[in-house]
N, C-alpha and C positions, 0 to 999 in steps of 0.2 A: 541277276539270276540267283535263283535259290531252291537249291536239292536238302529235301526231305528225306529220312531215313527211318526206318521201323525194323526193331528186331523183337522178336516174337520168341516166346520158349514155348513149345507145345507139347500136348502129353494125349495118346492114344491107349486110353485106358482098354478096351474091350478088344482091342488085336496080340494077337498070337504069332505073325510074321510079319519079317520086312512086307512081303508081298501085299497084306492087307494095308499097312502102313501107307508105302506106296501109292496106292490104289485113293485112298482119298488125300494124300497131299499131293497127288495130281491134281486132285479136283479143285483143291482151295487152291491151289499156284493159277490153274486153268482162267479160273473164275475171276480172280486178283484182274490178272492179266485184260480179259475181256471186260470186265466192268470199268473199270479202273485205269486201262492205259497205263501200266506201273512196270517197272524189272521187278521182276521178284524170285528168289531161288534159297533152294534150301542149303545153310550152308555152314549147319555144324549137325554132327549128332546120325552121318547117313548110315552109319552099321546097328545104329541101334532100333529095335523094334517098337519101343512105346514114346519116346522121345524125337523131338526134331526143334534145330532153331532155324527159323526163316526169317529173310533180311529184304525190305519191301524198300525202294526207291523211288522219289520221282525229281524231277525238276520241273521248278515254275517262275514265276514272274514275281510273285507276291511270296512273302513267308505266312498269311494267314491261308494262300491258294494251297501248299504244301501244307500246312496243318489238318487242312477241311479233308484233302483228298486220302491222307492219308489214316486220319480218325472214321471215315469211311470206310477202310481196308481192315481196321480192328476191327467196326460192326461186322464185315462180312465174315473175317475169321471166324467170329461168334457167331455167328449163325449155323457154322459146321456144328452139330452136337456129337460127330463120330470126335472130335478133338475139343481138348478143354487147355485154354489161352493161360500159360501158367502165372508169364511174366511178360511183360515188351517196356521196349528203352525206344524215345520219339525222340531224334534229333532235327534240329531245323538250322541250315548255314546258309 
């Protein structure tokens, strides 16, 4: 067995409230989630308004099945253009 890890620093350049914040890192958790079959939750940074670090998990059989699935979940962060991908650390055990 081998759990893959993804931490993500994210930056919400064009929001003005938690609220808006919010509102689309529901959408990229949502989206994680459904495409991906992954835990994912956001899990530093929740008082802050333009910042967020989210931490993407999965387990698999293979350590390239954990690499592929979750270099996948960085395209799709990037794909958001409301948030810009600051930093992220890929762990594979």
């Amino acid at each position: 067995m081998v759990v893959g890890l993804l931490t993500g620093e994210l930056h919400f350049p064009d929001n003005h409230s938690l609220k808006e914040k919010r509102m689309i890192l529901r959408k990229i958790l949502e989206r994680l989630r459904q495409k991906l079959n992954v835990s994912v939750a956001e899990v530093e940074h929740q008082d802050l308004w333009q910042r967020s670090r989210i931490a993407v998990a999965c387990v698999n059989t293979t350590a390239r099945g954990a690499n592929s699935t979750l270099s996948h979940a960085l395209t799709l962060i990037d794909s958001f253009h409301e948030a810009e991908l600051m930093d992220h650390c890929l762990e594979i055990r």
